[in-house]
C-alpha positions as CSV (number, residue, x, y, z in Angstrom):
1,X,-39.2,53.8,25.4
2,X,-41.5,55.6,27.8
3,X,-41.9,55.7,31.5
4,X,-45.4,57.2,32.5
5,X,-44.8,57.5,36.2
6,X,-46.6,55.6,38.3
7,X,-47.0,52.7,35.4
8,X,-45.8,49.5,34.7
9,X,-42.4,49.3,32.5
10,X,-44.0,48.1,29.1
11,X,-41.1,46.5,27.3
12,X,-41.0,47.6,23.1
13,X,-38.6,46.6,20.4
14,X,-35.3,47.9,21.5
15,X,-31.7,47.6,20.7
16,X,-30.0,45.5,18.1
17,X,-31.4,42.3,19.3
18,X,-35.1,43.6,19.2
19,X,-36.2,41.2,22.1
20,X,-33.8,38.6,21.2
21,X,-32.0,35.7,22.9
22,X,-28.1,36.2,22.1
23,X,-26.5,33.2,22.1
24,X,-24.0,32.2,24.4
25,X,-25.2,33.8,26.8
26,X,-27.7,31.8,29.3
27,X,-31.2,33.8,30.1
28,X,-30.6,36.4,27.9
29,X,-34.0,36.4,26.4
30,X,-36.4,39.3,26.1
31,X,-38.3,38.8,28.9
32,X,-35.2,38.2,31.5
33,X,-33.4,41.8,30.1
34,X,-36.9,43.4,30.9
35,X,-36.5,42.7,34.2
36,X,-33.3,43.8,34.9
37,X,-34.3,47.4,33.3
38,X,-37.0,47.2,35.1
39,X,-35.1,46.4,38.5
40,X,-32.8,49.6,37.4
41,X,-35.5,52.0,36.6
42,X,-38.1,51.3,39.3
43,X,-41.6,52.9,39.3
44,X,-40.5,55.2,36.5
45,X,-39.1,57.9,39.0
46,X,-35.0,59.1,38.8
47,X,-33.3,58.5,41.7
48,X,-32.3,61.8,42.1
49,X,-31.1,65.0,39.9
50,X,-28.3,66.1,42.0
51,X,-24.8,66.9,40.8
52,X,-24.1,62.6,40.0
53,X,-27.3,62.9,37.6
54,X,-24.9,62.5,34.3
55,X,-23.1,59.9,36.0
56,X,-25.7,58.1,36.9
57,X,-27.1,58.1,33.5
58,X,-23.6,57.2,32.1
59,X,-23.5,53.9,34.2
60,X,-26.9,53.0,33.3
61,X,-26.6,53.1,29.9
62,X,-23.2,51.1,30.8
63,X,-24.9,48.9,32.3
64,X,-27.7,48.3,29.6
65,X,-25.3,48.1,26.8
66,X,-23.2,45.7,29.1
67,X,-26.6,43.7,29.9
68,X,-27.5,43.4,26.0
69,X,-24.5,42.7,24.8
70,X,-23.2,40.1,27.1
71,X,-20.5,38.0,26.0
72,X,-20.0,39.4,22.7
73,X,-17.6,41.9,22.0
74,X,-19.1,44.2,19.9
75,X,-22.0,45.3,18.8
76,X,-22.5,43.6,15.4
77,X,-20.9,40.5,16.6
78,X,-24.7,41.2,18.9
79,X,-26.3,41.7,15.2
80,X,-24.6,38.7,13.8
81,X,-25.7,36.4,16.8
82,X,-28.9,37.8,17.7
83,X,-31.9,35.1,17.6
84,X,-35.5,35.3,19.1
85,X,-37.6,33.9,21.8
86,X,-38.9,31.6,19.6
87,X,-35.7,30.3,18.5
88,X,-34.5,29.6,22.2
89,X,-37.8,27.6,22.6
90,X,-37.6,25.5,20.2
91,X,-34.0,24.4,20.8
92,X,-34.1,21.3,22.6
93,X,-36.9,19.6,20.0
94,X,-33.9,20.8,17.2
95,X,-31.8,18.8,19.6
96,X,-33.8,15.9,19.6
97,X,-34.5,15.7,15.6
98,X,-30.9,16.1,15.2
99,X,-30.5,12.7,17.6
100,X,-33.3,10.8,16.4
101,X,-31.8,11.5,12.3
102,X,-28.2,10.6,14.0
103,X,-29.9,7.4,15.3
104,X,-32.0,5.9,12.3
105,X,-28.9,6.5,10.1
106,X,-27.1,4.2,12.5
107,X,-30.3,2.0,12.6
108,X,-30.0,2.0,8.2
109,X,-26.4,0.8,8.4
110,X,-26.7,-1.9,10.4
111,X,-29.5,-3.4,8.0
112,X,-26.8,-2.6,5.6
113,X,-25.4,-6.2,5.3
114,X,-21.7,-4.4,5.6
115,X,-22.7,-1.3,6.2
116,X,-21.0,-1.3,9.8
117,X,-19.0,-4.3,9.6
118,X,-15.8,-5.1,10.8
119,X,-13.5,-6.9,8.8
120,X,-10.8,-9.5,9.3
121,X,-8.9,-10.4,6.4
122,X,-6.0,-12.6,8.8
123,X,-5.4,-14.4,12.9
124,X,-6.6,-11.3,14.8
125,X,-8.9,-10.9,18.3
126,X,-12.0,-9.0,18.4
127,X,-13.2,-7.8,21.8
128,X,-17.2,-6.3,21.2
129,X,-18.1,-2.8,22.0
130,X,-20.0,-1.4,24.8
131,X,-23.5,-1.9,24.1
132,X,-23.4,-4.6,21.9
133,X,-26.5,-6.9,22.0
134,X,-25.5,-9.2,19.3
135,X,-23.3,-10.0,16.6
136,X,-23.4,-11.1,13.1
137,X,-20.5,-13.7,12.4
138,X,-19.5,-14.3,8.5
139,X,-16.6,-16.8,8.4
140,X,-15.7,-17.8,4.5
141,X,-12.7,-21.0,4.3
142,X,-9.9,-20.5,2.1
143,X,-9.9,-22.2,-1.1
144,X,-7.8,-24.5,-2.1
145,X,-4.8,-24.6,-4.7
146,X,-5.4,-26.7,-8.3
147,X,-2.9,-29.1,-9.2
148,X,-0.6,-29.6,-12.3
149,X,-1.6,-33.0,-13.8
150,X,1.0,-35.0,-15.1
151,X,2.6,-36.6,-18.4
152,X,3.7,-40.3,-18.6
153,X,4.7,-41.8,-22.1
154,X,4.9,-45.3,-20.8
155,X,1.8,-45.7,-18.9
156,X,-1.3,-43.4,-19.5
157,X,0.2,-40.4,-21.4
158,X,-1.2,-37.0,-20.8
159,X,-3.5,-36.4,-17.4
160,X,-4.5,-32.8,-16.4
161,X,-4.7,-31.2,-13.2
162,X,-8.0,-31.2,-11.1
163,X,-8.8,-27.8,-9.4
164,X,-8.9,-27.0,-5.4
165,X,-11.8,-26.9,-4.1
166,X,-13.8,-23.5,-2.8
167,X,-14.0,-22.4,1.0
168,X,-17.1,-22.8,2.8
169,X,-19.0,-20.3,4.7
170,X,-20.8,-20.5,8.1
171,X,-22.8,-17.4,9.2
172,X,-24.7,-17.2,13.0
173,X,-26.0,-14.1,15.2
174,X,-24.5,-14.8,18.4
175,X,-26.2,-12.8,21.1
176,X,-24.3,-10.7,23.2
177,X,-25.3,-13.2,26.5
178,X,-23.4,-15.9,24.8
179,X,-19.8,-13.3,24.4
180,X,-17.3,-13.6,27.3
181,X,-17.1,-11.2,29.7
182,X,-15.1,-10.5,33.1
183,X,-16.2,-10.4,36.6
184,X,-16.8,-6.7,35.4
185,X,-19.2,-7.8,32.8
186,X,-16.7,-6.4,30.3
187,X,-16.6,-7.9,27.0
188,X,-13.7,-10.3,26.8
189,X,-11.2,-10.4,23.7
190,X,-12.0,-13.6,21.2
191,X,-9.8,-15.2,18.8
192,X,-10.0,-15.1,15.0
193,X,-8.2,-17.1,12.5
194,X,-8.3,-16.7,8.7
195,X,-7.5,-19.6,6.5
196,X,-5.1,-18.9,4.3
197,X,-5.7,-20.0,0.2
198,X,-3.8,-23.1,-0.9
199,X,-1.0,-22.9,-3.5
200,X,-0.9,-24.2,-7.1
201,X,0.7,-27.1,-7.8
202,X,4.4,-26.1,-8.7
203,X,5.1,-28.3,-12.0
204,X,4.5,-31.8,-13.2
205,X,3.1,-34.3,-11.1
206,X,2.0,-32.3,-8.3
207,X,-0.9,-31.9,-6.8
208,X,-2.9,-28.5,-4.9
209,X,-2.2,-27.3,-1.2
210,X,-5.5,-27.3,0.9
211,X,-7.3,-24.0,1.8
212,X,-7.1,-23.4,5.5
213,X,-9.8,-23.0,7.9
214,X,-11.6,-20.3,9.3
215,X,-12.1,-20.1,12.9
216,X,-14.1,-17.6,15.5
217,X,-13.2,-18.2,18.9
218,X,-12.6,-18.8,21.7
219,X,-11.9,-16.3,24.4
220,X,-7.9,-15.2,23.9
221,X,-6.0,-17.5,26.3
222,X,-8.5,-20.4,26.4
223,X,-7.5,-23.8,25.0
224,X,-10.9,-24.9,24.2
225,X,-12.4,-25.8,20.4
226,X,-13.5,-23.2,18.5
227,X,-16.6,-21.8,18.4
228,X,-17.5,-21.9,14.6
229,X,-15.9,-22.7,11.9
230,X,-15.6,-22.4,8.0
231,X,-13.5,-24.9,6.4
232,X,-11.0,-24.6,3.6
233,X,-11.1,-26.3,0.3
234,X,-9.4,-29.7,-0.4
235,X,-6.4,-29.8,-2.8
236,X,-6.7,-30.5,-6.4
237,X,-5.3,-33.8,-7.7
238,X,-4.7,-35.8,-11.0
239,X,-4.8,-39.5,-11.5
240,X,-6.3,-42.2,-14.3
241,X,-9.5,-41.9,-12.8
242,X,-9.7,-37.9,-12.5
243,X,-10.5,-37.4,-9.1
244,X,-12.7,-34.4,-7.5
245,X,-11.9,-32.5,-5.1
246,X,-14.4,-31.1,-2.0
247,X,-15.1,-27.9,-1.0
248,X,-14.9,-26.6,2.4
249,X,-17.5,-27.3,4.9
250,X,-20.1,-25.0,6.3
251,X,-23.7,-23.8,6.4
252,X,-22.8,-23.5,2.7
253,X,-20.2,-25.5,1.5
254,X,-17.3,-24.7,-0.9
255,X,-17.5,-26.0,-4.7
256,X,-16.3,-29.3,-5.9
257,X,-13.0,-28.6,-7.5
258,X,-13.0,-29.7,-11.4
259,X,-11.8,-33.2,-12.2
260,X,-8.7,-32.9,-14.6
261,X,-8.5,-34.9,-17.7
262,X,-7.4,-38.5,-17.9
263,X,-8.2,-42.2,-19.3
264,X,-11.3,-42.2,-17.4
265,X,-12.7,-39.3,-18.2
266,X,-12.7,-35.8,-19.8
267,X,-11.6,-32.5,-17.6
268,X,-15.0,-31.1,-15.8
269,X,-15.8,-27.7,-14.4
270,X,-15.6,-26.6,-10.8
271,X,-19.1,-26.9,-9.1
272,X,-21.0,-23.7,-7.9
273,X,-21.0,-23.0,-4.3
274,X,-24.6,-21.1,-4.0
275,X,-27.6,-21.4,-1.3
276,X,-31.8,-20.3,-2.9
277,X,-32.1,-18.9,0.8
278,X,-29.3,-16.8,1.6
279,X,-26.7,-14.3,0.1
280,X,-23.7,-15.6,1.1
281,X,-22.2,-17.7,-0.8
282,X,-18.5,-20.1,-0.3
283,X,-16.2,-20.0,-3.7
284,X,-16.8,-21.8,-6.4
285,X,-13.8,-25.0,-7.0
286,X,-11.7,-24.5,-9.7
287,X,-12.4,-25.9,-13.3
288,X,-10.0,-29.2,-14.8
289,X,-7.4,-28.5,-16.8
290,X,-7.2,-30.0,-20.4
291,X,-5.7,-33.2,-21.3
292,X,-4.7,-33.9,-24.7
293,X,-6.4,-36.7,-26.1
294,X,-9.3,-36.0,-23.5
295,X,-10.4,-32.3,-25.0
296,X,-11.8,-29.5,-23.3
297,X,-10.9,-27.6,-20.0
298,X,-13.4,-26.8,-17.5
299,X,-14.7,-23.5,-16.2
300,X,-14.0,-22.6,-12.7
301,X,-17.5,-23.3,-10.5
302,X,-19.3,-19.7,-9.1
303,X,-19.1,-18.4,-5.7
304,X,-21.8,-16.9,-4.3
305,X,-23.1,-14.3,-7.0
306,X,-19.3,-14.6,-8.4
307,X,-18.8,-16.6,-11.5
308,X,-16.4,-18.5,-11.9
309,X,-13.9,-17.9,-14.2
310,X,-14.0,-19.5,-18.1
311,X,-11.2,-21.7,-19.2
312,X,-7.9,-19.9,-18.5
313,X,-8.6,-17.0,-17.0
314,X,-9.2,-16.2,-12.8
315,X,-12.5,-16.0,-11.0
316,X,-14.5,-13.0,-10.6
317,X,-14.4,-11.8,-7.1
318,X,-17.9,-10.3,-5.2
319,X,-18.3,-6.3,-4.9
320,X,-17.4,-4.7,-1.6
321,X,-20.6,-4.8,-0.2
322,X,-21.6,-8.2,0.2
323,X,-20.0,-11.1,2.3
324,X,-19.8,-14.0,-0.2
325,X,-16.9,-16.1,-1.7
326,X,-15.5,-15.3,-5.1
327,X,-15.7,-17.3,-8.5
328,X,-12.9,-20.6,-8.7
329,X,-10.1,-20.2,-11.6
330,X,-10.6,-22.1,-15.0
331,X,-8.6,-24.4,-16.0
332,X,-5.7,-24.5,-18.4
333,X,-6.8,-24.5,-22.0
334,X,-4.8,-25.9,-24.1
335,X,-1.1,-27.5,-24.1
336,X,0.3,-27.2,-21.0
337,X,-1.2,-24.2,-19.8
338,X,-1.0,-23.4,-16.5
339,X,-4.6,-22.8,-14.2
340,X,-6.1,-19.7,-13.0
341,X,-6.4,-18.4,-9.7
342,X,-9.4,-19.0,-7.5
343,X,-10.7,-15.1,-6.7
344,X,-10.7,-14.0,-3.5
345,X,-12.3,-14.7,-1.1
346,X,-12.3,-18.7,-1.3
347,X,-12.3,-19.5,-4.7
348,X,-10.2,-22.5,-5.7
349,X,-7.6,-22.4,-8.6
350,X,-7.7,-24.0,-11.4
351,X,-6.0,-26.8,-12.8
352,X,-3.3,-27.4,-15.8
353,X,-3.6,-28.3,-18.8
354,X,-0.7,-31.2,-19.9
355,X,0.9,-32.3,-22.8
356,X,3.1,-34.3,-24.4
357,X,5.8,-31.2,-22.7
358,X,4.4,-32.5,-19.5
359,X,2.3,-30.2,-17.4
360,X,3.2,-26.9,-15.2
361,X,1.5,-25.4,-12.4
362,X,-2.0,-25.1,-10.5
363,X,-3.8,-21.7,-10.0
364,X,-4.0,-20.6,-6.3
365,X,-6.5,-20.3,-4.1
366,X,-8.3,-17.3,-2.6
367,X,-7.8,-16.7,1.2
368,X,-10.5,-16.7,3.8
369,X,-12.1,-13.9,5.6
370,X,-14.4,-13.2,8.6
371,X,-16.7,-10.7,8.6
372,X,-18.0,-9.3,12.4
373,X,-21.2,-6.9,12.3
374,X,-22.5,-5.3,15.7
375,X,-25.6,-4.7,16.6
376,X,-27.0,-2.5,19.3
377,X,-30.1,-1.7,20.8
């Protein structure tokens, strides 16, 4: 660098950092070290070239290796860590990209239909974040278990188990005006109960356990009714007539559980619990069971976009990313084959088949769930 006397300090690529901010160290930029040199040096004369001349030039440099350097420790930690003007300017719009991506991937996985969801899978409380402005709801019933059937050689011989009927499903945005909240305006804690699947039928002559409902709310401590609810699937039965049995009820309701076999009829499969306008689905009933002398056994009704499963063999349950119910369990094939389990969530079991060695058990049913998806602003 030169210093024509009388001139102004014209500041040149110097040092390791050639003109560069360093970072951590606030202001160190080209333009603020210039001034401090030039604060040190003056109009371009030396202060004097007495007897402290070579310490004066000592502390200067000091102080200029100090002033570059800052708070590194060395001087290729300076080389490592040098950037530019340029850099420093253009920090805070790096800043803001780096929110706005941080924000539109937040944005993506709440259209995500469980992309940020929370899930309940039994009795729990939820209490909604800070800055919550609504909430998605999914409640899915439990379904129900399928029953045995039953063998009497007097009266009417061989009759096969009907299957339990599928959960229902209720889904609702509440907004985030309608949550509870203290005199604080703090989001309250609110009650959640998950039905829990209805057993098979445990041997001859018995019939299916219902599903149990699905409830969201209210508050924690507060006696009053809940606020929605999905209900569980009905028990499947056996009898001369073969009876049905209902799904659960809710914005879609649970599949029809399978009649069984009997002298009024021939074993039927579960109906399908699907909506043309919406995704999520309750589980499909379980399929009859099959009756000797009244052939066949019935498939297990689809929940959802879950089938249900074929004679004998278990529902298909839904893929992790959607909210729906799963397939219903077939029915017992042949003999006295027991049914198939309803799939989780909500799918009814299946009923069994019966014989002249009487008839065994009823598949179970899937439990509920509730699904809880936040949205903020």
């Amino acid at each position: 660098m030169s210093f024509p006397y009388g001139a102004d300090y014209e500041g040149t690529d110097y040092g390791v950092s050639k003109g560069a901010s360093i970072p951590g160290m606030a202001g160190r930029t080209e333009d603020a070290v210039t001034e401090q040199l030039k604060a040190g040096v003056g109009d371009g004369h030396w202060g004097g070239l007495g007897g402290g001349l070579i310490a004066m030039i000592l502390s200067f440099i000091a102080g200029a290796i100090t002033a570059i350097l800052g708070g590194f420790a060395t001087v290729i930690d300076a080389i490592l860590g040098t950037v530019n003007n340029d850099f420093v300017a253009a920090m805070p719009i790096i800043n803001d990209h780096s929110e706005s991506i941080t924000d539109l991937q937040e944005a993506i996985e709440q259209l995500i239909l469980q992309g940020a969801a929370i899930k309940f899978v039994s009795n729990n409380t939820y209490t909604p974040a800070v800055g919550v402005v609504s909430v998605d709801v999914i409640l899915i019933g439990a379904g129900a278990g399928g029953s045995s059937g039953s063998y009497d050689a007097l009266n009417s011989g061989t009759r096969s188990g009907g299957g339990g009927g599928g959960g229902g499903e209720t889904h609702v945005n509440v907004p985030a005006s309608l949550l509870p909240v203290d005199g604080g305006g703090n989001f309250l804690p609110i009650q959640i109960v998950v039905g829990a699947g209805g057993d098979g039928a445990a041997g001859d002559q018995g019939v299916g356990q219902g599903g149990g409902h699905t409830y969201f709310g209210p508050e924690v401590g507060s006696a009053a009714q809940p606020w929605l609810m999905a209900g569980g699937g009905t028990g499947g039965s056996w009898g001369n007539i073969p009876p049905v049995s209902p799904g659960g009820i809710g914005m879609i309701p649970g599949g029809d559980g399978g009649p069984g076999g009997g002298p009024g009829g021939a074993p039927g499969a579960g109906e399908h619990s699907t909506s043309a306008f919406d995704l999520h689905g309750g589980g499909g009933g379980g399929g009859g069971g099959y009756a000797q002398a009244y052939g066949g056994a019935g498939s297990g009704g689809g929940g959802g976009i879950s089938p249900g499963g074929s004679p004998g063999n278990p529902g298909q349950p839904p893929s992790t990313i959607v909210a729906t119910g799963g397939g219903g369990g077939g029915g017992g094939p042949s003999g006295n084959l027991g049914g198939a389990d309803g799939a989780y969530p909500a799918g009814g079991g299946g009923g069994s088949a019966c014989s002249i060695a009487g008839a065994t058990t009823g598949g179970d049913g899937g439990d509920g769930v509730v699904y809880v998806i936040e949205r903020m602003a």
